[in-house]
SEVO-399678 format. One record per atom (N, C-alpha, C): residue number from 0; residue in three letters; atom name; x, y, z. Coordinates in Angstrom, 1 decimal, decimal comma. Layout:
<sites>
bakol = NUM; bami = ALA; zase = CA; X = X; Y = Y; Z = Z
...
</sites>
This chain:
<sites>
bakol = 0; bami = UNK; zase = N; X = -37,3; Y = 19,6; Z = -12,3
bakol = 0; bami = UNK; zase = CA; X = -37,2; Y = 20,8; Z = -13,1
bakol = 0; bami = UNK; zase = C; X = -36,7; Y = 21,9; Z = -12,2
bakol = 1; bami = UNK; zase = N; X = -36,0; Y = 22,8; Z = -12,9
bakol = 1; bami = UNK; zase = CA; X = -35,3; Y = 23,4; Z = -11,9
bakol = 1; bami = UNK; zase = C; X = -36,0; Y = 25,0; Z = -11,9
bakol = 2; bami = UNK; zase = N; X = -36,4; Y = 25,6; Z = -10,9
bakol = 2; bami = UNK; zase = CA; X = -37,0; Y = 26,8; Z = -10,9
bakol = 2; bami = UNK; zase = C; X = -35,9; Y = 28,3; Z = -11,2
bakol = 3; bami = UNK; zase = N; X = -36,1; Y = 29,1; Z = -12,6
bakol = 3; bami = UNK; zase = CA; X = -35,2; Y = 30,2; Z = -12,7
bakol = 3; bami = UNK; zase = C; X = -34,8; Y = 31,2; Z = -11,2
bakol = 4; bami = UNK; zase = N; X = -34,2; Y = 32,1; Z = -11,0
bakol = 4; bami = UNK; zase = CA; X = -34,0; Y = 33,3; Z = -10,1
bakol = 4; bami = UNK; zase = C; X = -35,3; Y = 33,9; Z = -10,3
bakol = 5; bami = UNK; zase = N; X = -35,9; Y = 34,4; Z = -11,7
bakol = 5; bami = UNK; zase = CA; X = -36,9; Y = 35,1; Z = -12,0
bakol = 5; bami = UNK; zase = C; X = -38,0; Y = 34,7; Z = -11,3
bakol = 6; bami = UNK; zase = N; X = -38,5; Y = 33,2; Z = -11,6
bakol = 6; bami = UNK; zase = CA; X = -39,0; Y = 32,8; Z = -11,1
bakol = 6; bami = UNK; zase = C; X = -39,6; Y = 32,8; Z = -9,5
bakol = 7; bami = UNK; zase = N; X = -38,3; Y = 32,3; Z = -8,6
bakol = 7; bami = UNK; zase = CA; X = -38,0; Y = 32,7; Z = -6,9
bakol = 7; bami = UNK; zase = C; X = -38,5; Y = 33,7; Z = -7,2
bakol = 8; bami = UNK; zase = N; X = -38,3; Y = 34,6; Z = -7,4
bakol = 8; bami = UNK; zase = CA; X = -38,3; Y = 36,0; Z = -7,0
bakol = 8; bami = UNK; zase = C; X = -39,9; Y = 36,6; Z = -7,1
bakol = 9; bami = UNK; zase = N; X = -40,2; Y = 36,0; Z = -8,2
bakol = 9; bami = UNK; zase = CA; X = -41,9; Y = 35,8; Z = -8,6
bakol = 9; bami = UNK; zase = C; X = -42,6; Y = 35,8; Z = -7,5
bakol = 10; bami = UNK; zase = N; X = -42,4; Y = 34,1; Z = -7,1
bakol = 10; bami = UNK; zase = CA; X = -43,1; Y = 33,7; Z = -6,1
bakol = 10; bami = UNK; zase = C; X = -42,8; Y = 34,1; Z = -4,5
bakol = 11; bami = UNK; zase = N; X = -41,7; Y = 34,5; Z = -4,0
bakol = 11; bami = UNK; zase = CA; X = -41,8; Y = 35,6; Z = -2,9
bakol = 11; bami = UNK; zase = C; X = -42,2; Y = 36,5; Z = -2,9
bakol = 12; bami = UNK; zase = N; X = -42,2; Y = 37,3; Z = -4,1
bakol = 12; bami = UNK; zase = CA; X = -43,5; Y = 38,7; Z = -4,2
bakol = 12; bami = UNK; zase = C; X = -44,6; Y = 38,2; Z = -4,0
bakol = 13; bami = UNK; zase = N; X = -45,4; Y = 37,3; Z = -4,7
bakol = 13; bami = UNK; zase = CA; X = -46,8; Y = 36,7; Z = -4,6
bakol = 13; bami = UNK; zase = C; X = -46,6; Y = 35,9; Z = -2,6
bakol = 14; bami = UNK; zase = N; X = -45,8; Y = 35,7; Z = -1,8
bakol = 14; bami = UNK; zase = CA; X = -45,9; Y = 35,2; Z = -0,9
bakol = 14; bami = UNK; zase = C; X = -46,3; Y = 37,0; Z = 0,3
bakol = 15; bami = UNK; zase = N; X = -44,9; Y = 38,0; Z = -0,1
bakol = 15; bami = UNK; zase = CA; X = -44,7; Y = 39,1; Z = 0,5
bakol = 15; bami = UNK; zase = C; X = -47,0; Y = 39,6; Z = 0,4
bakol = 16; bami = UNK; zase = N; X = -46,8; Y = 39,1; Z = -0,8
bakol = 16; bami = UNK; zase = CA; X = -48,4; Y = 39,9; Z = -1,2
bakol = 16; bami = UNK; zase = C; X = -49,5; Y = 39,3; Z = -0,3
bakol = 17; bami = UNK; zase = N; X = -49,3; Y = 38,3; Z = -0,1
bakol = 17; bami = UNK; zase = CA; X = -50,4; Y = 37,5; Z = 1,0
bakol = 17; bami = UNK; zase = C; X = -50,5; Y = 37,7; Z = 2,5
bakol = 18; bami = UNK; zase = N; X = -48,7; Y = 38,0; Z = 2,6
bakol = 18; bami = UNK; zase = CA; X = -48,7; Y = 38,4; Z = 3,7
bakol = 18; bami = UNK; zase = C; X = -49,8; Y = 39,8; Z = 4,2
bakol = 19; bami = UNK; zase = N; X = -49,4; Y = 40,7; Z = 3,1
bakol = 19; bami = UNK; zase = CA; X = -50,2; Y = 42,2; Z = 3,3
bakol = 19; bami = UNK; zase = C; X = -51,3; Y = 41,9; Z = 3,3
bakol = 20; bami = UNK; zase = N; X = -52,0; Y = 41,2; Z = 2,0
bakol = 20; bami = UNK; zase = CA; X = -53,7; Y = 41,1; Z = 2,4
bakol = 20; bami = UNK; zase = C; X = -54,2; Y = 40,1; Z = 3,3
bakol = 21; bami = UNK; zase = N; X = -53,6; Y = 39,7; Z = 4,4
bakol = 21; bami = UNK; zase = CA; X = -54,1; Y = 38,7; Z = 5,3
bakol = 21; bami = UNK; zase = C; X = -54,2; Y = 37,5; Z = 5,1
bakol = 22; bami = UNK; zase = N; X = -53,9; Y = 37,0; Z = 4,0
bakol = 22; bami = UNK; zase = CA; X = -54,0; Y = 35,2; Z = 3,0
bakol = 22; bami = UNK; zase = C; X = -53,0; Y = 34,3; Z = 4,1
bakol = 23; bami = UNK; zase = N; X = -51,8; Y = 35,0; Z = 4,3
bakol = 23; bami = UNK; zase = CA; X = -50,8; Y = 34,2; Z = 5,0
bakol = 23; bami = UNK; zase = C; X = -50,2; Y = 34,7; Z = 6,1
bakol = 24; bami = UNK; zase = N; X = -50,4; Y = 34,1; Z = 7,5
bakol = 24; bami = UNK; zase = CA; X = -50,0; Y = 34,7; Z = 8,5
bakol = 24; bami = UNK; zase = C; X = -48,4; Y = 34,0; Z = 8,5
bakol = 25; bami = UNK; zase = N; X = -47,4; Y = 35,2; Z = 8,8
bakol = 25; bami = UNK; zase = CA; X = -45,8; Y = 34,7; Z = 9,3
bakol = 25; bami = UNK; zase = C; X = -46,1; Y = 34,4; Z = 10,8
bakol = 26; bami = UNK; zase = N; X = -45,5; Y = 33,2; Z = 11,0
bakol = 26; bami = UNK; zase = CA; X = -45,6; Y = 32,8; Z = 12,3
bakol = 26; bami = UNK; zase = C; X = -44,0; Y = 33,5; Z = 13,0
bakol = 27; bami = UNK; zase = N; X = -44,1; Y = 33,7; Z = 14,4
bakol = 27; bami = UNK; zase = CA; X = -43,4; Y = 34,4; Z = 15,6
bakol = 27; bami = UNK; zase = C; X = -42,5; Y = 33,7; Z = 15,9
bakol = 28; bami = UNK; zase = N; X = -43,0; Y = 32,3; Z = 15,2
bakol = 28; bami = UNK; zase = CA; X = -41,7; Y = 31,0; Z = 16,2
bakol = 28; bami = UNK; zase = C; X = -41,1; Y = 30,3; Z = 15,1
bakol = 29; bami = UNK; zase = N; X = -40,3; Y = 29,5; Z = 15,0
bakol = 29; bami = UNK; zase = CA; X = -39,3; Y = 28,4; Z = 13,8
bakol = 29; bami = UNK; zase = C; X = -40,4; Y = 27,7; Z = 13,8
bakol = 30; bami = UNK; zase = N; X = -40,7; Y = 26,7; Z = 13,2
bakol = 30; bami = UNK; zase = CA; X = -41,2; Y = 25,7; Z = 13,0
bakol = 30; bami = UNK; zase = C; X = -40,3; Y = 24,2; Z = 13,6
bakol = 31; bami = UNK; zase = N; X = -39,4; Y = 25,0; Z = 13,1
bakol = 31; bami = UNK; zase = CA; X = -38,3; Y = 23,6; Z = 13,5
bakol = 31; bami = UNK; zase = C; X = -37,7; Y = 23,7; Z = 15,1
bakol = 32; bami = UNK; zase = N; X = -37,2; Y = 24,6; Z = 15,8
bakol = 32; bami = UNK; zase = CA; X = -36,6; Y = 25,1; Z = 16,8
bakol = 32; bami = UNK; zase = C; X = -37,7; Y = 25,3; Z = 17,9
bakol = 33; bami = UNK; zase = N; X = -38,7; Y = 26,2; Z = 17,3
bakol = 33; bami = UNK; zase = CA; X = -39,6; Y = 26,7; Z = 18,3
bakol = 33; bami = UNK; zase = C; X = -39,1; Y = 28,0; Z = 18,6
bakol = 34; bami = UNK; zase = N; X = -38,1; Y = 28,8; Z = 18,1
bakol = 34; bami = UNK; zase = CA; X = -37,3; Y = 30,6; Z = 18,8
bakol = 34; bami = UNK; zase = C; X = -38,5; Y = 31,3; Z = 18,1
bakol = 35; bami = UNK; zase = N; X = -39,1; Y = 32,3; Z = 19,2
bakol = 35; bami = UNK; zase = CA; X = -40,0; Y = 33,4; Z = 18,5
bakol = 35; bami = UNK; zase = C; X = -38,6; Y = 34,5; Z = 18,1
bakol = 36; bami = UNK; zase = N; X = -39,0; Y = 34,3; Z = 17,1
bakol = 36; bami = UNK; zase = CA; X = -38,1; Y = 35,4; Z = 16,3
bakol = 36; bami = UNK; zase = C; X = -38,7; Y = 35,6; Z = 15,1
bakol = 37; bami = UNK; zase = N; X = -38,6; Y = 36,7; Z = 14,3
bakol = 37; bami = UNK; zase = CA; X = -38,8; Y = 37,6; Z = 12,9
bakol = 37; bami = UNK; zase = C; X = -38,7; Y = 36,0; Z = 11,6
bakol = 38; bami = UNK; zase = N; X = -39,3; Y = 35,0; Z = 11,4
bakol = 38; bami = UNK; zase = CA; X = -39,3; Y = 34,1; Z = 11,0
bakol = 38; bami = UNK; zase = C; X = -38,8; Y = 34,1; Z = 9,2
bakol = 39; bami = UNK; zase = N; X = -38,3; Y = 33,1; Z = 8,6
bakol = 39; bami = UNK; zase = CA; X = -38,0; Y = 33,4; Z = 6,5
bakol = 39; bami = UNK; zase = C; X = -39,1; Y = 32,2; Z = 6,6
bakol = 40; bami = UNK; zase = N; X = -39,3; Y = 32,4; Z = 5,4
bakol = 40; bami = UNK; zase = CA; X = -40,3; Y = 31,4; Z = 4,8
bakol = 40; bami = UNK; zase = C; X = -39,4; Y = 30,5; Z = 3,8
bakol = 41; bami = UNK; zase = N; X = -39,7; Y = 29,4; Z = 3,8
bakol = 41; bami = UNK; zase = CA; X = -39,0; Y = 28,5; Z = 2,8
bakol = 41; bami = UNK; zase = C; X = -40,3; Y = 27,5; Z = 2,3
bakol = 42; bami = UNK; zase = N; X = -39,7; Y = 27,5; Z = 1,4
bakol = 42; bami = UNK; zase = CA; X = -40,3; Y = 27,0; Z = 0,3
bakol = 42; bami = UNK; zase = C; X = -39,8; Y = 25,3; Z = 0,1
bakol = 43; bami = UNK; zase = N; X = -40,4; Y = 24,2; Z = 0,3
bakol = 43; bami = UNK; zase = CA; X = -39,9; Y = 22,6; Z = -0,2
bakol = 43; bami = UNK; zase = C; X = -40,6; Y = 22,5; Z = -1,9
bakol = 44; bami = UNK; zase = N; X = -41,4; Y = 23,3; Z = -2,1
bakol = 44; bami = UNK; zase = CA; X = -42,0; Y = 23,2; Z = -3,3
bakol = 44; bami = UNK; zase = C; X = -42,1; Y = 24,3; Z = -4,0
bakol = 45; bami = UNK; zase = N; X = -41,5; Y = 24,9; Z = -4,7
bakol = 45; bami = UNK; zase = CA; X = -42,0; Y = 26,1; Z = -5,6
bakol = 45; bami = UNK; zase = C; X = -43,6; Y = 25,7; Z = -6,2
bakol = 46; bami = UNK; zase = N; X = -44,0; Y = 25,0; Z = -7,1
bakol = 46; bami = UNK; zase = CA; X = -45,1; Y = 24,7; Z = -7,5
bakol = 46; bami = UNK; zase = C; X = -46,1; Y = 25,2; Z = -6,6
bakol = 47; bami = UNK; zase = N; X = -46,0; Y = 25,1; Z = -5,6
bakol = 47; bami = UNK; zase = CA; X = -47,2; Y = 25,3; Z = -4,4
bakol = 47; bami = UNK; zase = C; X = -46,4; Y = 26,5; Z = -3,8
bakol = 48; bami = UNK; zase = N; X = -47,0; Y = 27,7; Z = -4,2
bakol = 48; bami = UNK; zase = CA; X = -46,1; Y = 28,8; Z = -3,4
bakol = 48; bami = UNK; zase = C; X = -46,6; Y = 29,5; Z = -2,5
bakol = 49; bami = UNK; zase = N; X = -47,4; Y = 29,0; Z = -1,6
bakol = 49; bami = UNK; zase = CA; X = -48,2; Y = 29,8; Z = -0,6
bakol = 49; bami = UNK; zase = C; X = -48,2; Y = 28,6; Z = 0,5
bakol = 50; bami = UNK; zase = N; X = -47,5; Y = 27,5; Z = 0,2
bakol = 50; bami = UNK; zase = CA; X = -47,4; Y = 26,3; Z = 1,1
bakol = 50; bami = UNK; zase = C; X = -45,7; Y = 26,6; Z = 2,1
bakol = 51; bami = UNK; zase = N; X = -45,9; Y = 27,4; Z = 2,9
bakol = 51; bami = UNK; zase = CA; X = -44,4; Y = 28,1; Z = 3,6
bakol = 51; bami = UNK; zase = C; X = -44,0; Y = 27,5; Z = 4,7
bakol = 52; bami = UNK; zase = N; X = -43,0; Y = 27,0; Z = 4,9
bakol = 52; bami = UNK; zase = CA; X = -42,5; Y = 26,7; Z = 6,3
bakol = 52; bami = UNK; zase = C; X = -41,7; Y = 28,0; Z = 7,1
bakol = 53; bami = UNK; zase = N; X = -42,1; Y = 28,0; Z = 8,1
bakol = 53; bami = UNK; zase = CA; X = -41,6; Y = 29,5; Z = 8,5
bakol = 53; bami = UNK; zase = C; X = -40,5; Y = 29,0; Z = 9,5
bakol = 54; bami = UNK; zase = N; X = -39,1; Y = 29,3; Z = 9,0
bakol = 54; bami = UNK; zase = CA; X = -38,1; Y = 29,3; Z = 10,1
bakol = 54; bami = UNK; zase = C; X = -37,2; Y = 30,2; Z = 10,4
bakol = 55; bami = UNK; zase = N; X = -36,6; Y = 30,3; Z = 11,4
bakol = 55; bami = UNK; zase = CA; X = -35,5; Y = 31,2; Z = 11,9
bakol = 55; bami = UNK; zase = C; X = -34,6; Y = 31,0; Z = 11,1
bakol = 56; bami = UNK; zase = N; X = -33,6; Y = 31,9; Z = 11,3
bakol = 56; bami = UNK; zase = CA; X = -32,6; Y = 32,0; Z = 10,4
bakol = 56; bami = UNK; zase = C; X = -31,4; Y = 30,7; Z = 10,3
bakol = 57; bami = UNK; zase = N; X = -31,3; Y = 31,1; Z = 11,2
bakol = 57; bami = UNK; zase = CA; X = -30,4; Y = 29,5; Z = 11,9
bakol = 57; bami = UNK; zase = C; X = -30,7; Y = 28,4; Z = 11,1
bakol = 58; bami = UNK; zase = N; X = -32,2; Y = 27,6; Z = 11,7
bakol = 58; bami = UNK; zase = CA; X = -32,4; Y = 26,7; Z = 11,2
bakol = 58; bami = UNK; zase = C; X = -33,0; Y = 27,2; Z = 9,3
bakol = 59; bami = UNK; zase = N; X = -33,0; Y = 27,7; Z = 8,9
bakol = 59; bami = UNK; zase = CA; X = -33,0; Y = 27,7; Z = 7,3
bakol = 59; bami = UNK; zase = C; X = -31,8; Y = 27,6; Z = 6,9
bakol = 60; bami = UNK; zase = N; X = -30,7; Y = 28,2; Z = 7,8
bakol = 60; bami = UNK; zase = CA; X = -29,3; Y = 28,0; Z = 6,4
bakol = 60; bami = UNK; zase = C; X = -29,4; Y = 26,2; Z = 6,9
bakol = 61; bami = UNK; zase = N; X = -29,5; Y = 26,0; Z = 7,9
bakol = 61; bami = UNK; zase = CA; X = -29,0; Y = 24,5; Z = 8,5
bakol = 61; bami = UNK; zase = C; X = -29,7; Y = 23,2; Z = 7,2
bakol = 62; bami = UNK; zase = N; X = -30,9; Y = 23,9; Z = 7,1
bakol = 62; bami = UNK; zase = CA; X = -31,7; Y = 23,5; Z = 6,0
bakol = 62; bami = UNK; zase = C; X = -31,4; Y = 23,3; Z = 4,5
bakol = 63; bami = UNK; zase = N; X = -31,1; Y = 24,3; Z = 4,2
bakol = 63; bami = UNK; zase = CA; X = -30,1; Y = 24,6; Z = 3,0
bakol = 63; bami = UNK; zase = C; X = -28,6; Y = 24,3; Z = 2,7
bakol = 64; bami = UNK; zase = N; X = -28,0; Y = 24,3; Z = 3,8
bakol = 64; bami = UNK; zase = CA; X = -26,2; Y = 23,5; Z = 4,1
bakol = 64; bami = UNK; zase = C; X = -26,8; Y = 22,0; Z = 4,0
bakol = 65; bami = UNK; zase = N; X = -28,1; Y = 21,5; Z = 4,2
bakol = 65; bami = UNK; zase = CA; X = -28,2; Y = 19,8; Z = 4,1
bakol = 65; bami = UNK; zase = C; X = -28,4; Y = 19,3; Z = 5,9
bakol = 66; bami = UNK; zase = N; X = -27,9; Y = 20,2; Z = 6,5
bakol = 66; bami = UNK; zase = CA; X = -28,0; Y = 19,6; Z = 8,0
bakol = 66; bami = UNK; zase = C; X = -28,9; Y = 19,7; Z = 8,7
bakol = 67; bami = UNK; zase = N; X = -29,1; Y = 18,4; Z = 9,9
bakol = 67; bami = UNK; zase = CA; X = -30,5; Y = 18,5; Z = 10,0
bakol = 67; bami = UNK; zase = C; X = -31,0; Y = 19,3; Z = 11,0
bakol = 68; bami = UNK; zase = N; X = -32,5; Y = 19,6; Z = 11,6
bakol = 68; bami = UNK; zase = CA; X = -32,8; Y = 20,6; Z = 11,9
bakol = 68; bami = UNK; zase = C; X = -33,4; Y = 20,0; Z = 13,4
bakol = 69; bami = UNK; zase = N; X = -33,5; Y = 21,1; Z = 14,4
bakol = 69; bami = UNK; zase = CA; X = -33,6; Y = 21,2; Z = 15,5
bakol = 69; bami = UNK; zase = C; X = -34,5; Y = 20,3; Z = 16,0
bakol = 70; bami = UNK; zase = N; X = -35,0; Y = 19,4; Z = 16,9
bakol = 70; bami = UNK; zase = CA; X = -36,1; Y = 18,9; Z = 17,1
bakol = 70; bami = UNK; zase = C; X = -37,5; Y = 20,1; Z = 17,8
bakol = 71; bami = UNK; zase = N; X = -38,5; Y = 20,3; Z = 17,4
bakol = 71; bami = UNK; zase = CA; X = -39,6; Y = 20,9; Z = 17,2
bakol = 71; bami = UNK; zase = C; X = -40,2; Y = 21,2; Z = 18,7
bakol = 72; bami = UNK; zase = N; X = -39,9; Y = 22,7; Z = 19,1
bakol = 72; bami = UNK; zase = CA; X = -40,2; Y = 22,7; Z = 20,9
bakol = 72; bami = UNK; zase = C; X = -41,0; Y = 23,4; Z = 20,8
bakol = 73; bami = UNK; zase = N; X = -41,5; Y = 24,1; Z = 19,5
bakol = 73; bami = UNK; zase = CA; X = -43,0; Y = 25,2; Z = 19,6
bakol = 73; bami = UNK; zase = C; X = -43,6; Y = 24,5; Z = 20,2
bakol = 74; bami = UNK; zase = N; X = -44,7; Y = 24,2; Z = 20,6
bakol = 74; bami = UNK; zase = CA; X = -45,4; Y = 24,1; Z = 21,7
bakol = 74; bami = UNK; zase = C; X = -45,2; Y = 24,5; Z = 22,9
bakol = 75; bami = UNK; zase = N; X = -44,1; Y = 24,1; Z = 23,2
bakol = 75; bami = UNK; zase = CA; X = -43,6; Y = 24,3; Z = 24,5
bakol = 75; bami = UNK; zase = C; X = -43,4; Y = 25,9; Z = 24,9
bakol = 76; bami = UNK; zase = N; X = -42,8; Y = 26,3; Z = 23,4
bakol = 76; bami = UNK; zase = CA; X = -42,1; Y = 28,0; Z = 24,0
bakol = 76; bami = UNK; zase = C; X = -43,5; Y = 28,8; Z = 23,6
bakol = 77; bami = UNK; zase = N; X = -44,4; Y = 28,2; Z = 22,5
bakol = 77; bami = UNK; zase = CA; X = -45,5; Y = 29,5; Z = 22,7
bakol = 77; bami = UNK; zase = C; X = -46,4; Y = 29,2; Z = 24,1
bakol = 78; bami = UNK; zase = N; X = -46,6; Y = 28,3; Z = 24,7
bakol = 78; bami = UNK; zase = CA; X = -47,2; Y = 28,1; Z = 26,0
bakol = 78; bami = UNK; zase = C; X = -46,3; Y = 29,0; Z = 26,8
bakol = 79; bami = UNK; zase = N; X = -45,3; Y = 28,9; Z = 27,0
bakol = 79; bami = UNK; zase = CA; X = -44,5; Y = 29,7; Z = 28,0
bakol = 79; bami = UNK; zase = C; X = -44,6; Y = 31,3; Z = 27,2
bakol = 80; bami = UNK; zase = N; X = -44,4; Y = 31,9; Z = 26,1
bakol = 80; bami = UNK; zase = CA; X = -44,5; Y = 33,0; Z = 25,9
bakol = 80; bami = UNK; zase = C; X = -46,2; Y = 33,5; Z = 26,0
bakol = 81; bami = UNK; zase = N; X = -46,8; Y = 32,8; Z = 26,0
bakol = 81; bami = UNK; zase = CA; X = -48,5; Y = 33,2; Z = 26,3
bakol = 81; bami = UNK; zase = C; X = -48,8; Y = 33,8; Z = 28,0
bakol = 82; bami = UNK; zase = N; X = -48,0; Y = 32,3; Z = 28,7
bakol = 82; bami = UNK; zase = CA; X = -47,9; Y = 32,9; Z = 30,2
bakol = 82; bami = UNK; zase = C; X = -47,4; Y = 34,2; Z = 30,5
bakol = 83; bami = UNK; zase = N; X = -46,4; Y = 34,5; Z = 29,8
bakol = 83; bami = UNK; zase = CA; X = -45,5; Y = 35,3; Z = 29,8
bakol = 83; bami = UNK; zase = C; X = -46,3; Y = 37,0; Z = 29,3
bakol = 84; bami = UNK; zase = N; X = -47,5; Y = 36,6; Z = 28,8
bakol = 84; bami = UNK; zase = CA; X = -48,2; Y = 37,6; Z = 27,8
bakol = 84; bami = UNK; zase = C; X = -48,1; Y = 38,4; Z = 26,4
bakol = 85; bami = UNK; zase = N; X = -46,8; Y = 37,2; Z = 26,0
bakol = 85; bami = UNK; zase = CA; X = -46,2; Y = 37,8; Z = 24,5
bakol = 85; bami = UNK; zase = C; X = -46,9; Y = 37,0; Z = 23,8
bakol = 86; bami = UNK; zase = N; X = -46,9; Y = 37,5; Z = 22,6
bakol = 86; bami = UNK; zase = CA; X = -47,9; Y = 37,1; Z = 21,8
bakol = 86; bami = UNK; zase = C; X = -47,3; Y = 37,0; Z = 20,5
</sites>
């Protein structure tokens, strides 16, 4: 079934909203990449709209073009950005 624009749009307000009241933390790093960067949230399920994969920009269009995505080095860069004292 295919989800309207109205819809999308629905459920990123109700995502934006969780963000504000503390429900849903944006994570600092891709999920897929591991880059601490200003993260988008994507959605694999509209039905479940608070279930968010948080990625860099990069890897979301890569996501949405069909191509595949980075192999997963968070671990690695938030250990180094912790050393580092960023948070």
């Amino acid at each position: 079934m295919a989800i309207t624009a109205k819809e999308r749009r629905a459920i990123h307000f109700q995502v934006s909203l969780a963000i504000q009241r503390g429900e849903l933390v944006r994570s600092r790093h891709c999920e897929s990449c591991g880059r601490r960067t200003r993260t988008q949230g994507h959605h694999d399920d509209y039905t479940k709209p608070l279930e968010v994969r948080w990625l860099c920009s990069s890897c979301h269009v890569r996501l949405h073009a069909g191509l595949p995505l980075l192999p997963d080095k968070t671990a690695a860069l938030i250990s180094r950005d912790e050393r580092r004292g960023w948070r």
